[in-house]
KEVEX-220111 format. One line per field, with one value per residue: x negated, y negated, z negated of N, C-alpha, C in turn. Coordinates in nm, 2 decimals, always signed. Atoms other than C-alpha are relative to their C-alpha. Layout:
N
nx <- [X_...] .
ny <- [Y_...] .
nz <- [Z_...] .
cax <- [X_...] .
cay <- [Y_...] .
caz <- [Z_...] .
cx <- [X_...] .
cy <- [Y_...] .
cz <- [Z_...] .
END
This chain:
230
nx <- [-0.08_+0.10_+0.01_-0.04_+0.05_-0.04_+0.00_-0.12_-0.14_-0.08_-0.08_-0.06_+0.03_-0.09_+0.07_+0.14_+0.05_-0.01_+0.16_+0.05_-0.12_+0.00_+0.09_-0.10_-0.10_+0.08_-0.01_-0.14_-0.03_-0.15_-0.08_+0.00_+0.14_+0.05_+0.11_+0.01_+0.08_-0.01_+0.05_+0.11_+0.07_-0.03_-0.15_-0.08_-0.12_-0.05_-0.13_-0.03_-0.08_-0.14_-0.02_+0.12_-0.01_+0.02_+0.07_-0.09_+0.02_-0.11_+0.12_+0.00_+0.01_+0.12_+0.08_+0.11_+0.12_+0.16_+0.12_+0.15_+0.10_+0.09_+0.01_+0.13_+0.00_+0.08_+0.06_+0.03_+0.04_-0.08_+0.08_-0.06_-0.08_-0.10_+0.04_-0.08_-0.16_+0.00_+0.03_-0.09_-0.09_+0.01_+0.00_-0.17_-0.01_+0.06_-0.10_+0.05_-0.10_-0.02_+0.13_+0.03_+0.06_+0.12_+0.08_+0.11_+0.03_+0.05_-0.16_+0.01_-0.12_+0.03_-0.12_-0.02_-0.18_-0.14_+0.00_-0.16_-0.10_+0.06_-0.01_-0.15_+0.01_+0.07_-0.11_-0.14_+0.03_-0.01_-0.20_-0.06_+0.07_-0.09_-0.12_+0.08_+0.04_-0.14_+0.03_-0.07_+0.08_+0.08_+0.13_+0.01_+0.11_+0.05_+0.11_+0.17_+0.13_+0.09_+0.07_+0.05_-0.07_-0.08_-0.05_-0.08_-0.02_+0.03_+0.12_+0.04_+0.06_+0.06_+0.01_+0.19_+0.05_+0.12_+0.01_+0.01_-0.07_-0.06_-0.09_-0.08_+0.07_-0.04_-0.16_-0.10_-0.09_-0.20_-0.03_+0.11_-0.03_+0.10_+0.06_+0.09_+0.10_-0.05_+0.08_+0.15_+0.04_-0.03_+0.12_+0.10_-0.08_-0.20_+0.03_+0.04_-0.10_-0.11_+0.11_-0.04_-0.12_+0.02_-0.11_+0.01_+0.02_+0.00_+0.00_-0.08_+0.04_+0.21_-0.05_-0.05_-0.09_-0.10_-0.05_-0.14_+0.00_+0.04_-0.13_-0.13_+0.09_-0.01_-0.13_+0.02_+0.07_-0.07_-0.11_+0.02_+0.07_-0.16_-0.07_-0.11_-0.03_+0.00] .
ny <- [-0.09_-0.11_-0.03_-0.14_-0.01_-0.10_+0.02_+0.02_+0.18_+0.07_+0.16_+0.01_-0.10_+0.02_-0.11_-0.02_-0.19_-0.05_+0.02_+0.14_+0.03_+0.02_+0.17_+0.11_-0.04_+0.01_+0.15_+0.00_+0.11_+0.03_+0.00_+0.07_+0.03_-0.05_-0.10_+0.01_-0.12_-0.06_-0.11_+0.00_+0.05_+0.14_+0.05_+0.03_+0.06_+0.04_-0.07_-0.03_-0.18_-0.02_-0.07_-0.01_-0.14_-0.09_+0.04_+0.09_+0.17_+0.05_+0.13_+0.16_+0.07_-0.04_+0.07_-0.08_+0.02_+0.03_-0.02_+0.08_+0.03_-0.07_-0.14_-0.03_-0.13_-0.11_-0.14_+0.00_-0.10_-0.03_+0.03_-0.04_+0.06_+0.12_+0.09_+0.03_-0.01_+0.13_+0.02_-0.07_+0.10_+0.14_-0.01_+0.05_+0.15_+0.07_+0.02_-0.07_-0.09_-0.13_-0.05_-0.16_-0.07_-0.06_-0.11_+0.03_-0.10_+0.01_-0.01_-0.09_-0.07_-0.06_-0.04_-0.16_-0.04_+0.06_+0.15_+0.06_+0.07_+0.15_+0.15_+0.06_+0.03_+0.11_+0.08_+0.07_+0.05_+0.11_+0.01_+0.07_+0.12_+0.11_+0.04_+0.12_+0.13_+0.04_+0.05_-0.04_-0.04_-0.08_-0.06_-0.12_-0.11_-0.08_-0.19_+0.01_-0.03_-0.04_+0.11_-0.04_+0.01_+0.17_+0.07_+0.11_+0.08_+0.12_+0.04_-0.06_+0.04_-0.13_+0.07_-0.09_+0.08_+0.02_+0.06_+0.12_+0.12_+0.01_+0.03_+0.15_+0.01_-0.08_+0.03_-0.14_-0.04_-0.01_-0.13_+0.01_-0.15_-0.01_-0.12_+0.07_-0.10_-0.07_+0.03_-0.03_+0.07_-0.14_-0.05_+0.02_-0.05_+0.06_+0.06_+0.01_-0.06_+0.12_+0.15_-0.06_+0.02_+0.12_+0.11_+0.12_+0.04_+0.15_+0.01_+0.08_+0.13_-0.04_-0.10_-0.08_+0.00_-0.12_-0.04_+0.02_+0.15_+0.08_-0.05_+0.12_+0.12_+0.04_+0.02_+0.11_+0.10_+0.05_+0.05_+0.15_+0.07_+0.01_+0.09_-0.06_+0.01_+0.09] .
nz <- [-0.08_-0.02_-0.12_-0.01_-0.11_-0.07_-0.15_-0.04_+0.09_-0.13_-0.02_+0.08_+0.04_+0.13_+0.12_-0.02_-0.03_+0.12_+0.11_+0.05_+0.11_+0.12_+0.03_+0.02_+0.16_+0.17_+0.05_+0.09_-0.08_-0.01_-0.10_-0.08_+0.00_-0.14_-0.02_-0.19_-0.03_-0.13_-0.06_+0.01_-0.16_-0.02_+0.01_+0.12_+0.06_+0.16_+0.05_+0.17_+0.06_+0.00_+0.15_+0.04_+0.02_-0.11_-0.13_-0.08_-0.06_-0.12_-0.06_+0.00_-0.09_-0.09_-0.07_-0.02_-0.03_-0.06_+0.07_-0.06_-0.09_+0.08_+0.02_+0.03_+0.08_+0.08_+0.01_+0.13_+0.07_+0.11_+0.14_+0.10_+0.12_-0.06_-0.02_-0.15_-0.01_+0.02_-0.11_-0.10_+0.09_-0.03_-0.12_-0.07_+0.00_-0.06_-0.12_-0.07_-0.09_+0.01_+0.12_-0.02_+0.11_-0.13_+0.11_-0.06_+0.13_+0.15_+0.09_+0.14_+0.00_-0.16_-0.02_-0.03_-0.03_+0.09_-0.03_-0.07_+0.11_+0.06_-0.10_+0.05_+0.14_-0.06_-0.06_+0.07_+0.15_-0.09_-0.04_+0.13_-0.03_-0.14_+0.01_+0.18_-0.01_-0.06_-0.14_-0.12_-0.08_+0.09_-0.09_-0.05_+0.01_-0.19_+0.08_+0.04_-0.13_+0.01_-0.05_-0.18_-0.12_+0.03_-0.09_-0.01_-0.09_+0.04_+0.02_+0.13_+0.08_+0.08_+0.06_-0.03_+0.08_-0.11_-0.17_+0.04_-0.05_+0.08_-0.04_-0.02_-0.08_-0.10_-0.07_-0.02_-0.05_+0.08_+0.01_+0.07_+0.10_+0.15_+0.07_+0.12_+0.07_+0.13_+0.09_-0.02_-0.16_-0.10_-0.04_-0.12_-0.14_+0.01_-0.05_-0.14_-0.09_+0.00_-0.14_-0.11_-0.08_-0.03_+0.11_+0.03_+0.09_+0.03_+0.12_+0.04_+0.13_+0.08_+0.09_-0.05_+0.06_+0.05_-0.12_+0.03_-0.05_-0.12_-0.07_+0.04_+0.01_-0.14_-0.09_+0.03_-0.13_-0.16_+0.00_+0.03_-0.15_-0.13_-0.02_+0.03_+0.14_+0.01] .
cax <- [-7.73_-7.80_-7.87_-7.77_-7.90_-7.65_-7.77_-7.41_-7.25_-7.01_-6.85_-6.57_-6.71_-6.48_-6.73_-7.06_-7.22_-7.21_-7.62_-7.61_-7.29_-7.47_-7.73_-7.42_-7.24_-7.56_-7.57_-7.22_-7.10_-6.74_-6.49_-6.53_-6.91_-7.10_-7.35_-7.49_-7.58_-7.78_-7.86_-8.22_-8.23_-8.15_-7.75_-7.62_-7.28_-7.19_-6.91_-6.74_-6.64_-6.34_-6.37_-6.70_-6.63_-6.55_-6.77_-6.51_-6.58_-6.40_-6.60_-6.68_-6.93_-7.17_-7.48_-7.77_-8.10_-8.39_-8.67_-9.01_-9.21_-9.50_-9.57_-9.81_-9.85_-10.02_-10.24_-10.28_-10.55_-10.39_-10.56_-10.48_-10.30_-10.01_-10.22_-10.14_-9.75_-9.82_-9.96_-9.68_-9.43_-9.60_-9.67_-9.28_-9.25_-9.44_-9.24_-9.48_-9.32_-9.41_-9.69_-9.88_-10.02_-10.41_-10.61_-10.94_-11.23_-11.32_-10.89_-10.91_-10.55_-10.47_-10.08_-10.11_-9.81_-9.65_-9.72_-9.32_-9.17_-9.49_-9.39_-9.02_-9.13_-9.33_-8.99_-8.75_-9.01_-8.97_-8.62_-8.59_-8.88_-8.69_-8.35_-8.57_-8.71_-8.35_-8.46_-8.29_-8.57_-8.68_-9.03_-9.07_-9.31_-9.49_-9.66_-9.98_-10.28_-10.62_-10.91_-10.99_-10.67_-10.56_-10.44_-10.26_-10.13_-10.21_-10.51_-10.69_-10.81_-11.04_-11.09_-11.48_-11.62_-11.98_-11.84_-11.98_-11.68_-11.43_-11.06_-10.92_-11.18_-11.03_-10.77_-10.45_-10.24_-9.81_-9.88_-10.15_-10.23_-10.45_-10.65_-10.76_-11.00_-10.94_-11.12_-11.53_-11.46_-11.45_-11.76_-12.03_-11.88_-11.50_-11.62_-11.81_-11.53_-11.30_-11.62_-11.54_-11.22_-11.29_-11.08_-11.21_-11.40_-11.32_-11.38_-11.15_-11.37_-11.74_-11.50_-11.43_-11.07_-10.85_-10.72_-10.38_-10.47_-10.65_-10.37_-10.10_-10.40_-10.47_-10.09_-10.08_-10.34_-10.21_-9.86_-9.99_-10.25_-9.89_-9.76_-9.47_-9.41_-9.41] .
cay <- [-13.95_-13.60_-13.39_-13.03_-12.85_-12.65_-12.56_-12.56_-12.88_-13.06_-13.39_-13.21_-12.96_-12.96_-12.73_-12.70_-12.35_-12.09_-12.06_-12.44_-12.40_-12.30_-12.63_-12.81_-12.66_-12.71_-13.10_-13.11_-13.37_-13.55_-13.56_-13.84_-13.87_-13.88_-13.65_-13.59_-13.27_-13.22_-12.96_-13.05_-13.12_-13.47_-13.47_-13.61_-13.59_-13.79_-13.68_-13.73_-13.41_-13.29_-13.03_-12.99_-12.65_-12.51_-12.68_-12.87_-13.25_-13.48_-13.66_-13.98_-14.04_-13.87_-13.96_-13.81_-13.94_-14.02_-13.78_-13.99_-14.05_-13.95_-13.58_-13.46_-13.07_-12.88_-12.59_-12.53_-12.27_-12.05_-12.11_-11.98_-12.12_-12.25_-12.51_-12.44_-12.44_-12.79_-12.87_-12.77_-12.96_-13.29_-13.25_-13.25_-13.54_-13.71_-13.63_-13.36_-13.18_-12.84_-12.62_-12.32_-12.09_-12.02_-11.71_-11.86_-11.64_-11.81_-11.81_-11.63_-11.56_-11.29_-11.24_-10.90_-10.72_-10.98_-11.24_-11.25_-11.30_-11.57_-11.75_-11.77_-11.84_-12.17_-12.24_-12.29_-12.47_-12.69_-12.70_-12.83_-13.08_-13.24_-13.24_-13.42_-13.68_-13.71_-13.66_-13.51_-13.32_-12.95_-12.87_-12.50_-12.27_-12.07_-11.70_-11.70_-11.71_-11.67_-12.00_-11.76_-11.73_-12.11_-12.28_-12.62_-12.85_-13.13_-13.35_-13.11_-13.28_-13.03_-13.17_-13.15_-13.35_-13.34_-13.46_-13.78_-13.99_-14.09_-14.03_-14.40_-14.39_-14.22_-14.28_-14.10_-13.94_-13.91_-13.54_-13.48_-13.11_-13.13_-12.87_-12.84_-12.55_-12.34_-12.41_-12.39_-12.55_-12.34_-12.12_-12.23_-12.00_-12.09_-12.46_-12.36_-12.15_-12.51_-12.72_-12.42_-12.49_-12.89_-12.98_-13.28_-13.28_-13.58_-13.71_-13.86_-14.09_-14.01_-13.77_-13.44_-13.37_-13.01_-12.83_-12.94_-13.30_-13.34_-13.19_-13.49_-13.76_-13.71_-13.73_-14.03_-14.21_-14.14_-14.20_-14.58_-14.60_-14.52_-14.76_-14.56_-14.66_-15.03] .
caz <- [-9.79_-9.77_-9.42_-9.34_-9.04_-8.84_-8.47_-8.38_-8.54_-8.26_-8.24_-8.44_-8.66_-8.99_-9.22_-9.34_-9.18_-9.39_-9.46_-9.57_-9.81_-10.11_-10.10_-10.04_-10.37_-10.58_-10.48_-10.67_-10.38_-10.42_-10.22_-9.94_-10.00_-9.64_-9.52_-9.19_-9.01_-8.71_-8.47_-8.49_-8.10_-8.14_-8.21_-8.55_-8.75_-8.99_-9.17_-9.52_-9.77_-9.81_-10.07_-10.19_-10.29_-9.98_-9.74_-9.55_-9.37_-9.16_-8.88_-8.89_-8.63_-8.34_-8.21_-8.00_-8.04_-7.85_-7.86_-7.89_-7.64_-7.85_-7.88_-8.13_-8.22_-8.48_-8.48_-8.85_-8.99_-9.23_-9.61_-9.94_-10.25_-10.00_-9.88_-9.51_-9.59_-9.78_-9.44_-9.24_-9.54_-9.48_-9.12_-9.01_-9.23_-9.09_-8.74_-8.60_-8.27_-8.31_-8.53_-8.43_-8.74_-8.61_-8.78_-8.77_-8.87_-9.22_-9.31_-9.65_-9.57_-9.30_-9.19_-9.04_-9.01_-9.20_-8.96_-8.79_-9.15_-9.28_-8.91_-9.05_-9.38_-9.19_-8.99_-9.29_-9.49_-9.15_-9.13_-9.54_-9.44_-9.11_-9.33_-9.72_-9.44_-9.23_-8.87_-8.56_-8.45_-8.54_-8.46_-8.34_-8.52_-8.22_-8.35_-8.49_-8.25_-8.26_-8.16_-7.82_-7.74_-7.83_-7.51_-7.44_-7.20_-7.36_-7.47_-7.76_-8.08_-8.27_-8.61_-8.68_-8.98_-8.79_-8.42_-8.37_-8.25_-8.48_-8.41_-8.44_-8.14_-7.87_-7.63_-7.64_-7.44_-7.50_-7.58_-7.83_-8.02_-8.36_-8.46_-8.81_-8.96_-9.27_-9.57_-9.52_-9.12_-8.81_-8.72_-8.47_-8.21_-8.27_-8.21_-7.89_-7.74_-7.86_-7.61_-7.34_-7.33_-7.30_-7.65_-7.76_-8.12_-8.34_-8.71_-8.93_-9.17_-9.34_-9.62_-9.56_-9.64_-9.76_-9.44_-9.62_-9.57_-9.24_-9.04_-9.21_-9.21_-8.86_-8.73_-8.95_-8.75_-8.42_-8.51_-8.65_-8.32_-8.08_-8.25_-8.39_-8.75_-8.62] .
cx <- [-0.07_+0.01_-0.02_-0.06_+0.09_-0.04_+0.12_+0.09_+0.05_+0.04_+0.12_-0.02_+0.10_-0.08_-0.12_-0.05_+0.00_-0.15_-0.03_+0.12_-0.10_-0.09_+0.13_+0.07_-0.11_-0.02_+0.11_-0.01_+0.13_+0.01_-0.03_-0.19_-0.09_-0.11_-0.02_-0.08_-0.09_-0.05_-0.15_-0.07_+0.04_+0.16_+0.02_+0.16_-0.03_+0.13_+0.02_+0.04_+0.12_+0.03_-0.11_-0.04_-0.01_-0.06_+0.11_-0.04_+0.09_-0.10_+0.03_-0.07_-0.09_-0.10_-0.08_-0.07_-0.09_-0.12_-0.14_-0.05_-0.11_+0.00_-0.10_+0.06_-0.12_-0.04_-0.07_-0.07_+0.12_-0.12_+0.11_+0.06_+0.13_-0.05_+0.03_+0.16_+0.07_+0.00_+0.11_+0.11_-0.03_-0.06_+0.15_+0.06_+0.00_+0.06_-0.12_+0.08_-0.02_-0.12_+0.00_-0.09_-0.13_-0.08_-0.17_-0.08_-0.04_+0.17_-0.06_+0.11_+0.00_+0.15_+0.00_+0.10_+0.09_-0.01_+0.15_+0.08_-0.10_+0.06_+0.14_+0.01_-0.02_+0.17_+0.08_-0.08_+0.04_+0.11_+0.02_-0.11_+0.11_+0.13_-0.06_-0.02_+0.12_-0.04_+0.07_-0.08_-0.06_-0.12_+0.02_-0.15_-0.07_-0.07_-0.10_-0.11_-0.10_-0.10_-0.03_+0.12_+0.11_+0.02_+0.15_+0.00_+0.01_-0.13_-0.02_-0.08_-0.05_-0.04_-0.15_-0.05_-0.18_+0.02_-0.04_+0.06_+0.09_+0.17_+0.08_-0.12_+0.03_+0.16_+0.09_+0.07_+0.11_+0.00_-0.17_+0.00_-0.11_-0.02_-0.05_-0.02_+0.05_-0.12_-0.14_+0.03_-0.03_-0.16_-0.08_+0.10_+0.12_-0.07_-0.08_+0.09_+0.12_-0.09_+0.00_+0.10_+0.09_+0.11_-0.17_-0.06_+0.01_+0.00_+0.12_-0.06_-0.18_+0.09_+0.03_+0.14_+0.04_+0.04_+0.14_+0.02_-0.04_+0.09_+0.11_-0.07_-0.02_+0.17_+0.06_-0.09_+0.04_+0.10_-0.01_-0.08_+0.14_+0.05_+0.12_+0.07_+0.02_+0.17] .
cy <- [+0.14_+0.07_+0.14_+0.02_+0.16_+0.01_-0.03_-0.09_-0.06_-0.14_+0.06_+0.12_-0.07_+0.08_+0.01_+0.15_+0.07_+0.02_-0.13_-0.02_+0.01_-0.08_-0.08_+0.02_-0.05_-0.16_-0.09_-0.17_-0.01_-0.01_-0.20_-0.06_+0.02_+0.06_-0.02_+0.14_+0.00_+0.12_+0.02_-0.03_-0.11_-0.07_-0.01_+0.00_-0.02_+0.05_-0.03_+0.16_-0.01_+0.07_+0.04_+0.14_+0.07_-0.02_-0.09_-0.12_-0.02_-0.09_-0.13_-0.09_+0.12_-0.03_+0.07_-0.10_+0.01_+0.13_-0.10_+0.08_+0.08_+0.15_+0.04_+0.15_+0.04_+0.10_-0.02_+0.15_+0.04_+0.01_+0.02_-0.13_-0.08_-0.13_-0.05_-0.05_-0.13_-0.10_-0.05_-0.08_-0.19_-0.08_-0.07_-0.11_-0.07_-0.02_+0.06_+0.05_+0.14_+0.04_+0.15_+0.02_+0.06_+0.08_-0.06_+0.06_-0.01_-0.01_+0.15_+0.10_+0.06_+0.03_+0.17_+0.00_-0.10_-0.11_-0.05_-0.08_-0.14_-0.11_-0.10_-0.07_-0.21_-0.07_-0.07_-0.12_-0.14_-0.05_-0.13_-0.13_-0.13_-0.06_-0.10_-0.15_-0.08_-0.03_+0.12_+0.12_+0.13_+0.01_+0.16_+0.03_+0.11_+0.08_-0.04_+0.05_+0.00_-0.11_+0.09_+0.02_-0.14_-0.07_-0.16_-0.05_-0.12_-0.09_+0.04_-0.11_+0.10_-0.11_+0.04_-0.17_-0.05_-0.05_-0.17_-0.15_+0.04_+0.05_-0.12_-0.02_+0.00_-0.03_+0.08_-0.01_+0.00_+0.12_+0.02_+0.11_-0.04_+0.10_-0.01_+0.17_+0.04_-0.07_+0.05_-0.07_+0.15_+0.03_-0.07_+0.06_-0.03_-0.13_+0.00_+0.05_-0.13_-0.06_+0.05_-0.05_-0.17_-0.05_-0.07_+0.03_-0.11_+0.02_-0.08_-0.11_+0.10_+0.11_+0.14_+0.03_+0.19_+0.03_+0.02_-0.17_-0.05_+0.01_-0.15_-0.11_-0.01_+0.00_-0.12_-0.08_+0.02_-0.02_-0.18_-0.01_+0.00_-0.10_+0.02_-0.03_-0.18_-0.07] .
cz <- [+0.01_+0.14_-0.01_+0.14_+0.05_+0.17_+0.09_-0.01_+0.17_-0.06_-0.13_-0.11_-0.15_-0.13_-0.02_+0.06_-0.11_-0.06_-0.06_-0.12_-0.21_-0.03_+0.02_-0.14_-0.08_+0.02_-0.08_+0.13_-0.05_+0.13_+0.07_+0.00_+0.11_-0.02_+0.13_+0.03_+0.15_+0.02_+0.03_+0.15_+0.00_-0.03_-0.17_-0.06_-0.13_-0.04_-0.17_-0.07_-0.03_-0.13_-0.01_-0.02_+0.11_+0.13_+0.11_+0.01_+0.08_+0.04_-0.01_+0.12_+0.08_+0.07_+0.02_+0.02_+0.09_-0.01_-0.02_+0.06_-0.01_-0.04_-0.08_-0.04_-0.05_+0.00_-0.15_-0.02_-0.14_-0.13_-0.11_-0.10_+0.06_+0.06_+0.19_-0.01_-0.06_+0.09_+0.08_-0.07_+0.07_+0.14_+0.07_-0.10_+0.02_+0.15_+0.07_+0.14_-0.02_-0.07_+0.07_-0.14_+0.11_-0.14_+0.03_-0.08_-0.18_-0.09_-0.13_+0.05_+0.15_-0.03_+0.01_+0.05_-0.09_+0.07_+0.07_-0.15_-0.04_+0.14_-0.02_-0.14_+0.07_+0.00_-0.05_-0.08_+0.15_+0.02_-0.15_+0.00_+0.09_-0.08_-0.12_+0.12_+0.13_+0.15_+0.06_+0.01_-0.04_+0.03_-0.02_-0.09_+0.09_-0.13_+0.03_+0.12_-0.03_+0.08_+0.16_+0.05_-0.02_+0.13_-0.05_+0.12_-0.04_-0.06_-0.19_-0.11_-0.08_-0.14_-0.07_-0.08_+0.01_+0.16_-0.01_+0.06_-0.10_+0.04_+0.06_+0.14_+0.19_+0.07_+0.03_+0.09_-0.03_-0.05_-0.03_-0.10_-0.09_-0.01_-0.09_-0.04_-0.13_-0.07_+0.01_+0.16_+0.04_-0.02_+0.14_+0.13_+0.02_+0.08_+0.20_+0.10_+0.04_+0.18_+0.11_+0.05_+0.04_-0.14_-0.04_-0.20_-0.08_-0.12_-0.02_-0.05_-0.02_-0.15_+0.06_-0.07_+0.03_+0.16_-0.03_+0.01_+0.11_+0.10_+0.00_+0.08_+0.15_+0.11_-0.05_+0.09_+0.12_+0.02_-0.04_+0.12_+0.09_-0.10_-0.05_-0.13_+0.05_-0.06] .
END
């Protein structure tokens, strides 16, 4: 089945949106073939096609989901060759809640003035992620920030291939932020400003992994420690 993402879908919505019509024409769908749209906050329609061509459905069912329990967000360094934005792909796969873009000083890449369109760039790649892995849920791309002015309200994970406690170690909280470093790892001082601000340094394993894999790898392990995949 495939999943569309209108903010506005209702109980009787008859049409795909018009920014989602031309992915719906290029999956060449027939007529009575289901689909499902949500609003990304937790509501679902299912719905069959009508005319394929012109975006038209007829509902079939509605349901709002659950959010979990479980809260993890992302603070992803930005790194070249796309490697953050691979990040940020198999992040909301995985069923991240939200992703902040962080300029940390060894990022190769630097937004600049282009950092409002890279944050919408992030958001859609988040949107075509949520709808490939068929979940309710969008996560929020929050504007690019900087390790001193990084704040949370929730229990910080700094990801630090020298801290000397492991992740699978540690006891979590329902609301858990990841931090992961650009390619070369944060600077001395970055790190010290993290141990100012009481986040939590933790390893993953004795490997060091890509700052396109630690990000996934660690929201994998605390989504299998909660228990969530069970």
């Amino acid at each position: 089945m495939h999943w569309f993402y209108d903010p506005e879908v209702t109980a009787s919505s008859t049409s795909v949106v018009a920014n989602e019509l031309t992915h719906f024409k290029s999956l060449r769908l027939r007529a009575e073939e289901e689909i499902a749209i949500t609003n990304g906050q937790g509501s679902v329609l299912f719905a069959r096609c009508v005319d394929p061509a012109l975006g038209t459905i007829t509902p079939v069912s509605f349901e709002a989901r659950q959010r979990p329990k479980l809260q993890v967000h992302l603070v992803q360094s930005l790194a070249k060759g796309g490697r953050d934005e691979a990040a940020v792909q198999a992040a909301v796969e995985l069923g991240v809640s939200s992703i902040t873009p962080l300029q940390a000083s060894r990022s190769i890449v630097e937004w600049g003035q282009k950092a409002e369109r890279n944050q919408e760039r992030w958001q859609q790649i988040a949107i075509s992620a949520m709808k490939q892995s068929q979940q309710a849920f969008l996560p929020i791309v929050n504007p690019l920030v900087k390790p001193k002015s990084l704040v949370a309200d929730s229990q910080v994970l700094v990801l630090e291939p020298t801290a000397p406690v492991t992740l699978k170690s540690l006891a979590l909280t329902e609301a858990v932020t990841i931090v992961v470093g650009p390619e070369g790892g944060f600077e001395q001082s970055e790190l010290l400003e993290f141990e100012h601000k009481s986040f939590v340094q933790a390893r993953l394993g004795s490997s060091v992994l890509r700052t396109s894999t630690a990000g996934p790898a660690a929201l994998a392990v605390i989504l299998a420690m909660a228990g969530a995949w069970d």
